[in-house]
C-alpha positions in Angstrom: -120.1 -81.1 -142.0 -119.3 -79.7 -138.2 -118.2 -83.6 -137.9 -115.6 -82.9 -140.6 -114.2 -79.7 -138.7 -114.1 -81.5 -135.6 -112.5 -84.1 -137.4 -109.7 -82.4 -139.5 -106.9 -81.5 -137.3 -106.5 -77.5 -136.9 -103.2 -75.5 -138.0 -101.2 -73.6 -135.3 -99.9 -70.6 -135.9 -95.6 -71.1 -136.0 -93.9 -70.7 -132.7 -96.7 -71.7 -130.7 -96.4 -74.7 -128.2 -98.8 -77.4 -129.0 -101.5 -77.7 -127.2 -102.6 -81.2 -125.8 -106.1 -82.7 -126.6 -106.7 -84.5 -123.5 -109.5 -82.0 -121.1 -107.2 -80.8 -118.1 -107.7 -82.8 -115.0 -111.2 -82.1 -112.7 -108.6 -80.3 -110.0 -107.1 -77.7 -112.7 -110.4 -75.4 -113.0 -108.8 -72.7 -110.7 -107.4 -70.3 -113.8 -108.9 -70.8 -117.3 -108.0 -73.4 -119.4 -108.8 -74.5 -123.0 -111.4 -77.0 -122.8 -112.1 -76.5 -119.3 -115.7 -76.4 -119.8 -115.2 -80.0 -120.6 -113.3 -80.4 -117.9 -116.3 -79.1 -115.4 -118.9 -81.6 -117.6 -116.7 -84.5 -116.7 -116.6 -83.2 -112.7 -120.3 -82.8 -112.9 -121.1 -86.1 -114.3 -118.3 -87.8 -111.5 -120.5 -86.0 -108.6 -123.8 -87.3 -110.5 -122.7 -90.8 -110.2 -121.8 -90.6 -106.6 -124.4 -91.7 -103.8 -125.3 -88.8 -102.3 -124.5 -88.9 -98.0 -127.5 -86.7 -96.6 -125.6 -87.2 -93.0 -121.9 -86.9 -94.4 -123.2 -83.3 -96.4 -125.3 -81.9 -93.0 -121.7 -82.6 -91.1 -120.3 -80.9 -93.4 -122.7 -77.8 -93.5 -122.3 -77.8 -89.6 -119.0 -77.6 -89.9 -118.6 -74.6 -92.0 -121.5 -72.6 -91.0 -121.1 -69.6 -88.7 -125.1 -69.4 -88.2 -125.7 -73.4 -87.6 -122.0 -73.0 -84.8 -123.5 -69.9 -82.9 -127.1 -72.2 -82.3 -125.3 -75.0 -81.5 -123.6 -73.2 -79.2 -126.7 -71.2 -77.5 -128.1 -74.5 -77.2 -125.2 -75.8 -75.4 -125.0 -72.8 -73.6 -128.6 -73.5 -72.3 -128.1 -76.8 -71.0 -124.8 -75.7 -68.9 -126.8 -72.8 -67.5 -124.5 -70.1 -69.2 -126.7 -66.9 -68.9 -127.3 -65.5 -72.2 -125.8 -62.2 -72.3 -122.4 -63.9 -70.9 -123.0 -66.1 -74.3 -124.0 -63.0 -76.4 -121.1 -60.6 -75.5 -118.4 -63.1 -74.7 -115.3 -61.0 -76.3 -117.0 -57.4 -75.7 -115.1 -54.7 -73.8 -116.9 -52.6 -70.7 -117.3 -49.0 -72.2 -118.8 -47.8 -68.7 -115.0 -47.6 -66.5 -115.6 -46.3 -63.1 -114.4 -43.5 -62.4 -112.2 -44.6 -59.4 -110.3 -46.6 -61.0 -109.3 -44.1 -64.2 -108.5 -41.4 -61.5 -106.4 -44.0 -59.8 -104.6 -45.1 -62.9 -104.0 -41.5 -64.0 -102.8 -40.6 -60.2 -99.7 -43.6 -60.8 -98.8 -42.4 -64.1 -98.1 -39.3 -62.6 -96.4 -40.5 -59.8 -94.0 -43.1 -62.0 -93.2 -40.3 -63.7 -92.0 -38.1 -60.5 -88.5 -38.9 -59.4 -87.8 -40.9 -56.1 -86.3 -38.2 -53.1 -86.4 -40.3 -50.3 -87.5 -38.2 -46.6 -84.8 -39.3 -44.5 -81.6 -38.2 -45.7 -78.4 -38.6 -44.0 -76.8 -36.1 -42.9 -73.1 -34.9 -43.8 -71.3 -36.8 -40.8 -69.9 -33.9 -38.7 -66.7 -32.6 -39.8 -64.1 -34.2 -41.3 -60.5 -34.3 -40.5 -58.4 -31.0 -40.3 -56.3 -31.1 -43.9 -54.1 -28.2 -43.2 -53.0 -30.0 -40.5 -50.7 -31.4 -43.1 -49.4 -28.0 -44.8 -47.3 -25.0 -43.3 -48.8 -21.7 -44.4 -45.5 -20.7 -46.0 -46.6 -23.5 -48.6 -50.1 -22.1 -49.4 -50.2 -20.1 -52.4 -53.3 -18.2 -54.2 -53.7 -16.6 -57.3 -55.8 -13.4 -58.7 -56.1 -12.6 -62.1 -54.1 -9.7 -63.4 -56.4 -8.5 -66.2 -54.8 -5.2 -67.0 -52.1 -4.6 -69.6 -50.1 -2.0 -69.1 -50.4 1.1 -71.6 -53.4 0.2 -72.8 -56.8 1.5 -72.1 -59.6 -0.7 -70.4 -61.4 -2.8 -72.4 -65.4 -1.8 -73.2 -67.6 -5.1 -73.8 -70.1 -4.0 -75.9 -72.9 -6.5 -77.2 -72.5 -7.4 -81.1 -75.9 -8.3 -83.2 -76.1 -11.7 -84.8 -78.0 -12.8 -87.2 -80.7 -15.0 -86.4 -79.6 -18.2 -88.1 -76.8 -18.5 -86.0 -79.1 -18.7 -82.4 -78.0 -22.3 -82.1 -74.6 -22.3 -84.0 -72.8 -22.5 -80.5 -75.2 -25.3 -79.1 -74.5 -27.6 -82.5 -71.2 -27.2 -82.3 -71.0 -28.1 -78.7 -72.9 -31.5 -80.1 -70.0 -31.8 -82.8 -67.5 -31.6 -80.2 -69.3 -33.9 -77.7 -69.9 -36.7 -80.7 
């Protein structure tokens, strides 16, 4: 009877795509597939019928091994007459800095970040030529400030409050001006 029902062909439902009856190939097994189990049967029994390399699979093993690299490796290490801490903490970082040399990397940091003022600076070079040698006093004009209108009383300047929100008003308006 379960030879009948493998037998008798089974109804879809309508709409769905049909489905093939051929097992997917051995290199599809990555996301699940109908019959994939069958699939995986038909992969073991390929690997069953292949001789089996002893050499070829320890190459392998060697290759892809972390532990079976690092003992290569010592033992290589031992026969060039690497000493085994320089082969134990290859890639490792000195936590014990002396102290010399963070003092003295601190001291140039600080110094980069002082501006150069050379010692020797020249010196203005005496005095220069005698301008008003070319203008007549009669020419020479200067003005003072008249700040007084007449009839009026003095002006008092007397300091206004402001409200604390407007601290930097002047400063972003310079910046809008400047932009």
């Amino acid at each position: 009877m379960a030879e009948q029902e493998a037998a008798a062909p089974r109804k879809e439902p309508r709409g769905a795509p049909a489905r093939s009856r051929s097992p997917p190939a051995p290199n599809q097994l990555g996301a699940p597939l109908p019959h994939s189990s069958l699939a995986l049967g038909a992969e073991v029994r390929a690997t069953r019928q292949q001789a089996f390399d002893a050499r070829q699979a320890a190459e392998q093993l060697v290759r892809r091994s972390f532990v079976a690299r690092c003992a290569a490796e010592a033992r290589v290490g031992e026969g060039l007459n690497i000493p085994r801490e320089q082969q134990l903490y290859r890639g490792l970082i000195s936590l014990q800095v002396p102290a010399d040399e963070v003092l003295s990397s601190a001291v140039q940091g600080r110094l980069a970040l002082v501006q150069y003022q050379p010692g020797d600076r020249k010196e203005a070079a005496g005095e220069g030529p005698d301008l008003m040698a070319f203008y007549r006093p009669r020419e020479l004009f200067t003005e003072t400030p008249f700040l007084e209108v007449g009839g009026l009383p003095p002006l008092k300047l007397q300091a206004q409050r402001r409200h604390p929100a407007t601290t930097f008003l002047m400063y972003r308006k310079l910046q809008q001006w400047a932009s």
